[in-house]
Each structure stands twice: as C-alpha cells, then as structure tokens.
N, C-alpha and C positions, 0 to 999 in steps of 0.2 A: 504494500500500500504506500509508504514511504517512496517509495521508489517513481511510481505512478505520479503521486502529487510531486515531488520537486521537478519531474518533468512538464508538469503544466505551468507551476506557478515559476518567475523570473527573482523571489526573494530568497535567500540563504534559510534554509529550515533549521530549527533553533529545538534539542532538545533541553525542556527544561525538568530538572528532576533525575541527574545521571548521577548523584549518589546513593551506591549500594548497587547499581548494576552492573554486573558481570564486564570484565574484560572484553570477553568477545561480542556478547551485545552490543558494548559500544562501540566495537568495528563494525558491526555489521550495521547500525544504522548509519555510521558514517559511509558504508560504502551505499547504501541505499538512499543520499544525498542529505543525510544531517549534516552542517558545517559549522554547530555551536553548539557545545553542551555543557550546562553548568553544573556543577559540582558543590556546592556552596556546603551544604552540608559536614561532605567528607571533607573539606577542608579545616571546617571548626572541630571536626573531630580529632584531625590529625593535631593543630594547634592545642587541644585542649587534653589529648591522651599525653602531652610531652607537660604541659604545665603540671597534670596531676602526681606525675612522677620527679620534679623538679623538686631538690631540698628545700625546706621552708627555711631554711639558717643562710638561703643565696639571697642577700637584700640587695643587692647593688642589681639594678632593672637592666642593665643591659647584658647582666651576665645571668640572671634570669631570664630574660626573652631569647637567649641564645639558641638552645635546641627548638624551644615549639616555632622559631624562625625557621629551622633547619626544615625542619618536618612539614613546612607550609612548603617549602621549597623545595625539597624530597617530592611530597607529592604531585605537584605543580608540573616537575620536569617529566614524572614518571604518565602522567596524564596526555600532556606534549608530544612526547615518544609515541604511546599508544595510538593518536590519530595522527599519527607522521609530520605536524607542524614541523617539527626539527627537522625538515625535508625541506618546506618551505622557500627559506630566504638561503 
C-alpha cells in the first residue's frame, strides 16, 4: 500500500511512530517510499536509560550529561546507517 501511494502523491511520506519497530520494518517501509521517520520516543529512552544509571555523586553537568549524550548519538548514527542516509552526501 505504501508503495502505491508515494507513487501517486509528489510529497516525501513521513512515518510517524518508528519507535519500537523492528529493524527490518523500517527498511522495508523505506524501500516502499517512507523518506522520514521519527523516532522521538527511542531517543528519550536511550537518553534516559544512561541518566538512570549515571552516579548521583557526578555533580558537575557536563560530566553528567556525558554518556546519555553518547547514547542520543549512538542511537542517532545507528538509525542513519539503517536507512543509508550515511550514503547520502
């Protein structure tokens, strides 16, 4: 069906809702002409599974924010990769 409609319509189809779905799902809507998918969710996840485990005795905020930064960015790249943007430019 995905596939059918971005051949009708002329705008970039946008899934919204891609945290929690499988790896390969979200290839295969991308190959069935998805070109956006948000993730917003898994991203405060990842952010907030790193803060949970972060010492409470690290007071100084940038050496606190250090891993759940990692982890935003870990994820981020690893998402990237999956619909080949790193192909892109």
């Amino acid at each position: 069906r995905l596939s059918q409609i971005a051949g009708m319509v002329p705008t970039p189809l946008v899934l919204h809702g891609g945290s929690g779905v499988p790896d390969e799902q979200i290839r295969m809507a991308e190959e069935a002409g998805i070109r956006k998918v948000n993730f917003a969710t898994d991203l405060c996840y990842a952010f907030l599974d790193q803060v949970m485990v972060t010492e409470r005795t690290t007071v100084a905020l940038d050496v606190f924010m250090r891993e759940p930064i990692h982890a935003i960015r870990d994820y981020c790249i690893g998402k990237i990769r999956l619909l080949g943007a790193d192909r892109i430019l």
